[in-house]
N, C-alpha and C positions, 0 to 999 in steps of 0.2 A: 946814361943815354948815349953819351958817345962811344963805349963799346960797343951797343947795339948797331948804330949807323957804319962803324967800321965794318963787324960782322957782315951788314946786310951786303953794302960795298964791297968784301971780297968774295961774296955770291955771285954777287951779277959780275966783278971783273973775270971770274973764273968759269962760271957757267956750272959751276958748282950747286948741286941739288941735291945729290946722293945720298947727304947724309943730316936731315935738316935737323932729324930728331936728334941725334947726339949732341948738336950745337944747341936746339932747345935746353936740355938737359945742366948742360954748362950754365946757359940764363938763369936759368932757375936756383940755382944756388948762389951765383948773383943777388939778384932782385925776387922776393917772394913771390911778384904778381909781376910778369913778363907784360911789357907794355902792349898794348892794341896795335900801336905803330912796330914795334919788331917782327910782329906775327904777321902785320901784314906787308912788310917788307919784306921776308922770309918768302911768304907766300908771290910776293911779283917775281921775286929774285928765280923761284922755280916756275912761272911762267912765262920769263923772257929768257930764260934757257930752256924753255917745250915740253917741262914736265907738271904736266896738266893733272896726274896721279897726286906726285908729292905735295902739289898744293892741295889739294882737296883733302888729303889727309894733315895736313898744316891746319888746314881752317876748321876740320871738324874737331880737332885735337887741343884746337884754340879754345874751343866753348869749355877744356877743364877748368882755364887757367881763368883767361878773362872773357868780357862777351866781346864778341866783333863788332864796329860799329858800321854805319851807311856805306864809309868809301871800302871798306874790307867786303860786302856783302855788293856792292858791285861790282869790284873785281872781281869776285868768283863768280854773278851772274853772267857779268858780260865773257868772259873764257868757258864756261858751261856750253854757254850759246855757240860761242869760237869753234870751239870743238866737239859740236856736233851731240852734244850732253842736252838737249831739248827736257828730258826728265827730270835730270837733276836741277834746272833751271827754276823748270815750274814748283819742285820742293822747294827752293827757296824761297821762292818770291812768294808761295803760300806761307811761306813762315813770317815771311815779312808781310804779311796781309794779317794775319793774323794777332801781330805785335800790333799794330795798326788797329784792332779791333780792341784789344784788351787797355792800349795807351790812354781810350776815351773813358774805359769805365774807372781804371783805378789811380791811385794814386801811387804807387811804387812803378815806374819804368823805369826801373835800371834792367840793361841789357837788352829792352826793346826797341828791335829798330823799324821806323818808317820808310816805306818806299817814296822816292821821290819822285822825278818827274823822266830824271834817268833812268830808275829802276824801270819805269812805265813801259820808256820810250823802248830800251832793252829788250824787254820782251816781247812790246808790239811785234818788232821786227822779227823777233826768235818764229814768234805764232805765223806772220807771213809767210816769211823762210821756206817754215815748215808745213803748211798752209794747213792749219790747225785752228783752224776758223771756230768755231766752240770756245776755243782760250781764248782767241783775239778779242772775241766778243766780251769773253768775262774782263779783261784785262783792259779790255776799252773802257767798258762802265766804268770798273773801277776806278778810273783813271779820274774819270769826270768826277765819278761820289767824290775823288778825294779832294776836288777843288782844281783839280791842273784842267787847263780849257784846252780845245781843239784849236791845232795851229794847221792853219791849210797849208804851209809848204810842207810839216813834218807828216800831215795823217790822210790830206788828202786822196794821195794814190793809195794809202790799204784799205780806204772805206771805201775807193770805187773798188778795187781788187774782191775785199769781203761781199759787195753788195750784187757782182758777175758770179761769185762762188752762191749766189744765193741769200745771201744775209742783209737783206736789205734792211733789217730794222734797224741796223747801224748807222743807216741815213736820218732815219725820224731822229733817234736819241741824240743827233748830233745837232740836227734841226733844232730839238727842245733845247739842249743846253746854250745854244746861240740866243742871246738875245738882240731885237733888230739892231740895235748899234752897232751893237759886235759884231752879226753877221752882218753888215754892209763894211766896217773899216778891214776883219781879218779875212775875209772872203773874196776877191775880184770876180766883177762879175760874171767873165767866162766863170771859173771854177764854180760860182752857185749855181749856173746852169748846166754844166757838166753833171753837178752833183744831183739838182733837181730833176734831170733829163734819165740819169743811171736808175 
């Protein structure tokens, strides 16, 4: 372990990315199964020196060895987003939707990861960004089916944003999933009239 962390360390002292694969390579005959944490210290170490390439192939090169977990799968959603990769975003987080779907039928989840509430928030934003109002919408529901509730200071302004772009339905379903308690403690009542008034 502690070679790993040295390695990762003299990535980021160095700004060092150029060559992630030959250093993998060296791991590997180390340790049979290169840790989750190396790969994704490898993988930040070439995003805080701005190669957005070498990570992506870090991380898809990762799924030989071992799976990536939550915080590895939003590093690369959130720098996807970063840098302007809106597609490759949405493949992941469908992947992560879809782990999310298969986690409730079976009983083997190793290497399925769930989206959280970051993964959500991540994309919300990606979908404004971009104003990709059809995802925001998917990416909203989804958010609610998974249990994570609307936070007026975080979703406020995209639901008025999506609802000017025309998508008012995202006013009702946000209505439904509020219930009266909730919407009176997380809601001020400017904001529920702004909302009701949009």
């Amino acid at each position: 372990m502690i070679l790993f962390i040295r390695l990762i360390s003299t990535f980021r002292s160095h700004s060092v990315c150029f060559t992630p694969f030959s250093q993998i390579e060296k791991i590997c005959k180390v340790a049979n199964k290169p840790l989750v944490v190396t790969y994704t210290g490898l993988i930040q170490a070439c995003l805080d020196s701005g190669h957005i390439e070498n990570a992506a192939e870090i991380f898809n090169q990762m799924k030989d060895f071992c799976s990536p977990n939550l915080v590895t799968c939003n590093i690369m959603l959130k720098a996807y987003v970063e840098h302007g990769m809106f597609e490759e975003a949405k493949k992941l987080f469908q992947k992560m939707s879809e782990d999310s779907n298969r986690l409730s039928r079976g009983p083997d989840n190793r290497g399925l990861v769930v989206p959280d509430i970051y993964t959500f928030n991540t994309m919300l934003d990606a979908c404004i960004k971009e104003k990709r109002w059809d995802d925001l919408e998917h990416v909203y529901k989804k958010m609610l089916h998974h249990g994570f509730h609307f936070n007026a200071k975080r979703h406020v302004r995209m639901i008025l944003d999506a609802s000017r772009a025309g998508r008012v339905e995202l006013l009702e379903t946000t209505w439904k999933h509020l219930d009266p308690g909730e919407a009176s403690t997380s809601t001020s009542s400017h904001q529920r009239k702004v909302l009701h008034l949009s």
